[in-house]
N, C-alpha and C positions, 0 to 999 in steps of 0.2 A: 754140799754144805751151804746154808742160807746166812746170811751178815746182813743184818739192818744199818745202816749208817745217818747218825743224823747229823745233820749240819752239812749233808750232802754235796750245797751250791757253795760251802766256803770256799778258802783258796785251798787248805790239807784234802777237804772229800775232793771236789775237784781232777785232784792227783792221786787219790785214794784207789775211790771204786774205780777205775779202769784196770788202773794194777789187778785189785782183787778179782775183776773179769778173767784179767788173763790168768790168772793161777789158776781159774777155772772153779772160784765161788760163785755160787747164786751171790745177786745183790740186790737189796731193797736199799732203793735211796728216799730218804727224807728231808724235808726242811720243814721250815715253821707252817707254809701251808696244807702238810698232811701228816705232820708230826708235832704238836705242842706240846715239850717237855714239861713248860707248867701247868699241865693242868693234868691230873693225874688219871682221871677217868679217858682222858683220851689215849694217854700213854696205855692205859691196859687196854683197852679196845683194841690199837695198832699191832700190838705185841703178841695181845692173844690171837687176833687173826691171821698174823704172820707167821707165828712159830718161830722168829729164828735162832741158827744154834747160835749166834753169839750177834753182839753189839757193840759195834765200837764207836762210842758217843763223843763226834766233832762240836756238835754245835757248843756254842761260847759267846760271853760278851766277852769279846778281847778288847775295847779299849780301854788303856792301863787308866790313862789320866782322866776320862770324861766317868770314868766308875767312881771316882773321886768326890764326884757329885753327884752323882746319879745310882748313890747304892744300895737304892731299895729295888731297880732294874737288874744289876748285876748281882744281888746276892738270890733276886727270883729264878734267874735264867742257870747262875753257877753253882749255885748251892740249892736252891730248893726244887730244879729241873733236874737234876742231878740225882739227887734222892730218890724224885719219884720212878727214873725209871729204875735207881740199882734194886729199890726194894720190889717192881715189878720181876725183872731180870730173876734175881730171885728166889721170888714166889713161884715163877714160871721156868725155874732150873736154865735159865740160858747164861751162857758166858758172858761178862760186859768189862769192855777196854775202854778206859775213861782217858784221853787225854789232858794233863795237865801241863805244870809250867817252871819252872824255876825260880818261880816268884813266890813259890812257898816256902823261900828259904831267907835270911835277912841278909845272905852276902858278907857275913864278918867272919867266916870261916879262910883259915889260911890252907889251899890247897882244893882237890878236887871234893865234891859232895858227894857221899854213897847215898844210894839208896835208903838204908837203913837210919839216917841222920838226921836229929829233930829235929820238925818244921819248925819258922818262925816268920810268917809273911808280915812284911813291915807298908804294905797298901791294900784299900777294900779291895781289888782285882785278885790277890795272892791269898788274902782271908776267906774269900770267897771261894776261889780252886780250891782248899785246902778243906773246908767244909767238905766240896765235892770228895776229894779221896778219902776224908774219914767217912764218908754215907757208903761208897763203893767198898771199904773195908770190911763191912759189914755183911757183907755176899759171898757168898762160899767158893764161888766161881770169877774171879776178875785179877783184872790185868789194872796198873795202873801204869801210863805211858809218859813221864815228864820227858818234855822238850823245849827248846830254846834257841832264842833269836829266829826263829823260823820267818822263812819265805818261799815264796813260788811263783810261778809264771798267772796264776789264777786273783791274783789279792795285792793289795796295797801292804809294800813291807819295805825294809832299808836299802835292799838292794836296787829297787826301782825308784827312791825317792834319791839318792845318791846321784844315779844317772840323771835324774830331772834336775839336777842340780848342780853338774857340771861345769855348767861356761857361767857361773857365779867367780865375780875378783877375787870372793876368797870364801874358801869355806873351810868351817870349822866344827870338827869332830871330837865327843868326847874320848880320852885316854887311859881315863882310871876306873873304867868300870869293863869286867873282863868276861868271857864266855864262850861260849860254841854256838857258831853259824850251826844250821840247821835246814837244808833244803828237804821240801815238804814230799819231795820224790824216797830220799831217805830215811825218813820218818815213817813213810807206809810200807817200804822196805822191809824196813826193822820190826814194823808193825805184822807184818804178814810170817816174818821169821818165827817171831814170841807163840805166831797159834800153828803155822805150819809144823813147828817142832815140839808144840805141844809142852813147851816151858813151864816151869813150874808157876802156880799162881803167884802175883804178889805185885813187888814196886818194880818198874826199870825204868831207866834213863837213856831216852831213845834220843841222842843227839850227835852234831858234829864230832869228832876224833878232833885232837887238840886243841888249842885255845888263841883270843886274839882278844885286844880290844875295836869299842866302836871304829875308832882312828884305824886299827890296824884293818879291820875289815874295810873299812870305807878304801884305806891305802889299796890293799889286794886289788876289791874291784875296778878301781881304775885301769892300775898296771894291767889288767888282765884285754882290757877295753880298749887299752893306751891313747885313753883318755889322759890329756897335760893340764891337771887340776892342782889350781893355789889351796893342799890340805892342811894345813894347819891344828894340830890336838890342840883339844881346851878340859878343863877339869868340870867335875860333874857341877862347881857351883858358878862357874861361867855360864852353864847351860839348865837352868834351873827347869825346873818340870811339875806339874800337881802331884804327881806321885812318886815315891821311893825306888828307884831302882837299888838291885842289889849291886853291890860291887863287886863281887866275885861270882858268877854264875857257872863255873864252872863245876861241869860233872861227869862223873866214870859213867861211860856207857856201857861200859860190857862187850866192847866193840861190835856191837849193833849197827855201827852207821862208818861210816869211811871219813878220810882226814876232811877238816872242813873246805879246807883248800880246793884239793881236787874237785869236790863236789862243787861248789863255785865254779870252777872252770867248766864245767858241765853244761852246768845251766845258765851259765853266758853265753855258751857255743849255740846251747839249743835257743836260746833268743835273741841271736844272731839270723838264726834258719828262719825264721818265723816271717 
């Protein structure tokens, strides 16, 4: 079985395709230089030359705040990149797993977030993802993969900016805005489960098993490090930002992914080895 991957060199493909080697897929990896999701003529070129049976589309403008300004970039790349390949996918009968985000939800929800619960993205980065899954809904064949707080040993994410930030007098983390860690080992996981068992088409929420804040994560990693860091929580308006985070991001995975904890401990140990 053949899997296209685009966004191939992010930090998620990175961790991706190797997994999906070992399970014993064909992989075509792509990135911008032989894959331009905006531009729609090339998308079919690729697609039709490759045949594959499915797609699971990494690439992304993931930053939250600079899409803030910048969101005639971010709605090309997430929204109308998005489109052009679900409508290829298809036309071309292939399966396509869209990863998205937790930011297409506004956070004022008391408890976990299903699947099935209306979106409400409160930043152009979450308007933009959510474009993407209504374009993907529209395909007979797809998966759609929300995730959150994600990190990995491939990419700039909290858990490496925490550690670079250690021997600071005092550092201060947000506390009231809640969610699921999310290692991008787990996520592909989860990802390879959804098509190896042949799930049913639709939404799922491929993230950490229970919940923490910024603070609390940032707390974990230390302790895990034992690292002896001045952490200090501060509130989301101490720590102001261009874009909206949601405050509750918290969501039912379906037990797709393991507690976020453990998995942390994972991939400290593995970046310990390194």
């Amino acid at each position: 079985m053949k899997i296209l991957v685009t966004g191939a060199n992010g930090m998620l493909g990175q961790d991706l395709c190797p997994i999906l080697e070992d399970e014993g897929f064909e992989v075509v990896e792509t990135d911008i230089d032989t894959l331009d999701i905006t531009d729609i003529k090339n998308v079919e070129k690729v697609l039709g030359e490759e045949k594959p049976d499915y797609v699971i589309h990494c690439a992304a403008y993931t930053n939250v705040d600079k899409a803030e300004e910048d969101k005639e970039t971010a709605h090309k790349i997430n929204a109308l990149g998005t489109k052009n390949l679900a409508q290829t996918c298809n036309s071309l009968g292939i399966t396509i797993v869209y990863i998205s985000t937790d930011y297409v939800f506004d956070g004022e929800k008391e408890g976990k977030y299903l699947p099935t619960d209306k979106t409400n993205p409160q930043s152009v980065y979450g308007a933009t993802k959510c474009e993407g899954e209504q374009a993907v809904q529209q395909c007979e064949k797809y998966y759609i993969t929300r995730t959150s707080w994600l990190y990995g040993h491939h990419g700039k994410n909290f858990v490496e900016t925490m550690i670079s930030l250690k021997d600071k007098e005092e550092l201060k983390v947000v506390d009231d805005q809640v969610g699921c860690p999310t290692w991008t080992v787990e996520l592909s996981n989860g990802i390879v489960k959804i098509i190896t068992e042949e799930m049913p088409y639709g939404i799922y929420q491929v993230c950490g098993s229970g919940q923490t804040s910024w603070y609390g994560f940032a707390k974990k990693i230390f302790e895990l490090c034992n690292f002896n860091v001045n952490l200090k929580p501060c509130t989301t308006q101490e720590f102001p930002r261009p874009a909206k985070r949601p405050k509750n991001s918290i969501m039912e995975n379906g037990k797709l992914c393991r507690n976020w904890e453990v998995a942390l401990k994972e991939y400290l140990e593995l970046r310990c080895e390194e």
